[in-house]
C-alpha positions as CSV (number, residue, x, y, z in Angstrom):
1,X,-22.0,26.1,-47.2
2,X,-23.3,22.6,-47.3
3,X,-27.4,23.1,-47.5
4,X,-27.8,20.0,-45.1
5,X,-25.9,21.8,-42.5
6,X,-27.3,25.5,-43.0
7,X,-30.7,23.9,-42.0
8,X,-29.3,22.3,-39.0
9,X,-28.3,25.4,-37.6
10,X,-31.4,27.3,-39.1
11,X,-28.7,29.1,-41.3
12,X,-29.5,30.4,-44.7
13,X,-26.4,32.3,-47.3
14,X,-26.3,34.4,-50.6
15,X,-26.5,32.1,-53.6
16,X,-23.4,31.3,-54.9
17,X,-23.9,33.1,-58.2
18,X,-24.6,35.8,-56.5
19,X,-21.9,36.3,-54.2
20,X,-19.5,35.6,-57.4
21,X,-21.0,38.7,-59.1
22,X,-20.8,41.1,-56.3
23,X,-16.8,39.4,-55.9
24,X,-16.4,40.8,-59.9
25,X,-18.5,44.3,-59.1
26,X,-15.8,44.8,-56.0
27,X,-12.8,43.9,-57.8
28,X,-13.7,46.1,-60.5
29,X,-13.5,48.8,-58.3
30,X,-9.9,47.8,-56.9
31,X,-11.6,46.9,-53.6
32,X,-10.9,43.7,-51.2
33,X,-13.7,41.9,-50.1
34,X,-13.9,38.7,-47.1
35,X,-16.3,35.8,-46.1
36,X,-16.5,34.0,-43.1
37,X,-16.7,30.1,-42.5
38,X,-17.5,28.0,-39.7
39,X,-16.3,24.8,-38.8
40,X,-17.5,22.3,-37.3
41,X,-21.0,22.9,-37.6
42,X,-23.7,20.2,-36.9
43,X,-23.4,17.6,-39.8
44,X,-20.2,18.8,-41.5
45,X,-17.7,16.3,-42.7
46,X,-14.5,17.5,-43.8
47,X,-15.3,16.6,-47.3
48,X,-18.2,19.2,-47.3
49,X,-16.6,22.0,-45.1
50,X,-13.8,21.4,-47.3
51,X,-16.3,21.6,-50.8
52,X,-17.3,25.0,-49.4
53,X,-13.8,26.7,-48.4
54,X,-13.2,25.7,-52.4
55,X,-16.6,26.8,-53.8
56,X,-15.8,30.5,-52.2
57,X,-12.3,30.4,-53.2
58,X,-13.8,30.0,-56.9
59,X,-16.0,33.1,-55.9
60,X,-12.5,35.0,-56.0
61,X,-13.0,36.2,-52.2
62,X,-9.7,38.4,-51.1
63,X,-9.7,36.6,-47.7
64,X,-11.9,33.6,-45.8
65,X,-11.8,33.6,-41.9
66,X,-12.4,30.8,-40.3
67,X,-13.9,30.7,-36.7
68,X,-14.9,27.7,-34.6
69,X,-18.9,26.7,-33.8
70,X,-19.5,27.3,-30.2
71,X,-23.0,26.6,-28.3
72,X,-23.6,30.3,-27.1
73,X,-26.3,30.2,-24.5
74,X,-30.0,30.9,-25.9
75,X,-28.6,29.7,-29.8
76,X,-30.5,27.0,-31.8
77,X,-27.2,25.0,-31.3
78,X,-27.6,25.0,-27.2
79,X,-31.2,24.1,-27.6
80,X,-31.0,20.9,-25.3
81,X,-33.5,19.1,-28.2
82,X,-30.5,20.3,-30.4
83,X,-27.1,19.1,-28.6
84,X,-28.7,15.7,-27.7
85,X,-29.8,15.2,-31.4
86,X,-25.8,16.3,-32.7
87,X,-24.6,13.8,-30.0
88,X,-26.4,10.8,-31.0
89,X,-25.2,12.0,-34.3
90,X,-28.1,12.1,-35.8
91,X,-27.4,14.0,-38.2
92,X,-23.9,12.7,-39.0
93,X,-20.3,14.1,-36.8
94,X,-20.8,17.0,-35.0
95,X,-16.6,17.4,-35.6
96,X,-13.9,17.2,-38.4
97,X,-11.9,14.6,-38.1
């Protein structure tokens, strides 16, 4: 959720006000809602990826998965421009640590 690392990856989210509202609409209608989270995106620390897994929590999302980043053939990420850049770390640890 860290804007530095959506525009690595040529991401872009719901505003965070936003997505709290439509969390208060869905519980006010008894129903369960989830949001997905990547880790280990280009330029994530673990203070940031961390920062984010809290910011939704505040949102009052029912459940978060979490799925790995992986360089899936023809993705901005397996751009050869791309993986050289994250692996000079250019743009900071390509990894949590």
């Amino acid at each position: 959720m860290d804007e530095n690392v959506l525009r690595n990856v040529k991401r872009q989210n719901i505003k965070l006000e936003a997505y709290g509202q439509l969390q208060v609409h869905l519980r006010g209608r008894g129903m369960r809602s989830g949001s997905d989270m990547i880790l280990g995106l280009p330029g994530e620390s673990l203070q940031s990826y961390l920062g984010g897994m809290g910011r939704l929590i505040d949102t009052g999302v029912t459940q978060i998965h979490n799925f790995q980043a992986m360089m899936l053939k023809g993705s901005e990420m397996e751009t050869r421009l791309s993986s050289e850049e994250y692996r000079r770390g250019a743009t900071g640890p390509t990894h949590l640590v």
